[in-house]
N, C-alpha and C positions, 0 to 999 in steps of 0.2 A: 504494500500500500504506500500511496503517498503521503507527503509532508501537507499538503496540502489538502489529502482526504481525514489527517489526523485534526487539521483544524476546523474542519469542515463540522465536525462528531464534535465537537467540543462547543461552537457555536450552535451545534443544536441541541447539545445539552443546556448550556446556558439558556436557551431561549425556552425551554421546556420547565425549567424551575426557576422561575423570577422573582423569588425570593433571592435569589444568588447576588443579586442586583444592592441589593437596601441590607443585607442581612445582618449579624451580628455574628462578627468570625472567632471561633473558638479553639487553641491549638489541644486538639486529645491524643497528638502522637506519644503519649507516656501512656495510654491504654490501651496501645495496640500492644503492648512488650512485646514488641520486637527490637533488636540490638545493632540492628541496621542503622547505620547513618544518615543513610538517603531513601527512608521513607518516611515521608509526611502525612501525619491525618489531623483532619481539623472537619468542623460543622460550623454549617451555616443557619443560621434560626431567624424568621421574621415573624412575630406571631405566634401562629399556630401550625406552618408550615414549617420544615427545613430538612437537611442530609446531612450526613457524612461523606466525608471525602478521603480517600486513600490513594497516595500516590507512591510508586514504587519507582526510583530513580535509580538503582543499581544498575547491575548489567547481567545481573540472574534474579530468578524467579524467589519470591520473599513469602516464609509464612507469617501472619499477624493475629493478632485474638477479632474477631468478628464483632464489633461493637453496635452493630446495627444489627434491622430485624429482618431486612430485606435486600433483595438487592432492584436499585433502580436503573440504573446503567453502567455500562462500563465502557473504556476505552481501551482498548487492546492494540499494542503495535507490534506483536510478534505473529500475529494470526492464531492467538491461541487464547482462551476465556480463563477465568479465573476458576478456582477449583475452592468450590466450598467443602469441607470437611468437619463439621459438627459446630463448634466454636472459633474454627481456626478458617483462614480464608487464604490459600495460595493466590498472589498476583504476580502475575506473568513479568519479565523485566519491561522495563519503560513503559509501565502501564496503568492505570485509572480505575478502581472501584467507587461506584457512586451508594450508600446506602440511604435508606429510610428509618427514620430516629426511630 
């Protein structure tokens, strides 16, 4: 896929939850314990709306504790989804879980 089909998924996530927009950003990457350096999680809250965000910036695939209830989208740049396993959530390297608070 392209650099430009990845931005593409990304502006229509953004436009899909517009709470993203106005929200109130929260960093949770100390609940994901994981010991990775470059993954980031954080939520966005406007209201009564909002998600969690999981980003995985390594260069392999990272497990994380599942802090969400759901999943809302993801961004995948290897061609490969994210691998739920009970509590724990495998994400793909260079890649985007969107959860539901």
């Amino acid at each position: 896929d392209s650099l430009l089909n990845h931005y593409k998924k990304v502006i229509s996530v953004r436009n899909q939850l517009p709470f993203m927009k106005d929200g109130i950003f929260t960093n949770v990457t100390d609940q994901l314990q994981c010991s990775q350096p470059f993954v980031l999680g954080y939520k966005i809250t406007l209201e009564n709306e909002g998600a969690i965000f999981i980003h995985n910036f390594e260069k392999y695939a990272v497990t994380v504790n599942n802090i969400g209830s759901a999943l809302i989208d993801e961004i995948p740049t290897t061609g490969k989804n994210a691998e739920f396993n009970g509590n724990k959530i495998v994400i793909q390297p260079h890649s985007s879980v969107i959860l539901s608070l």
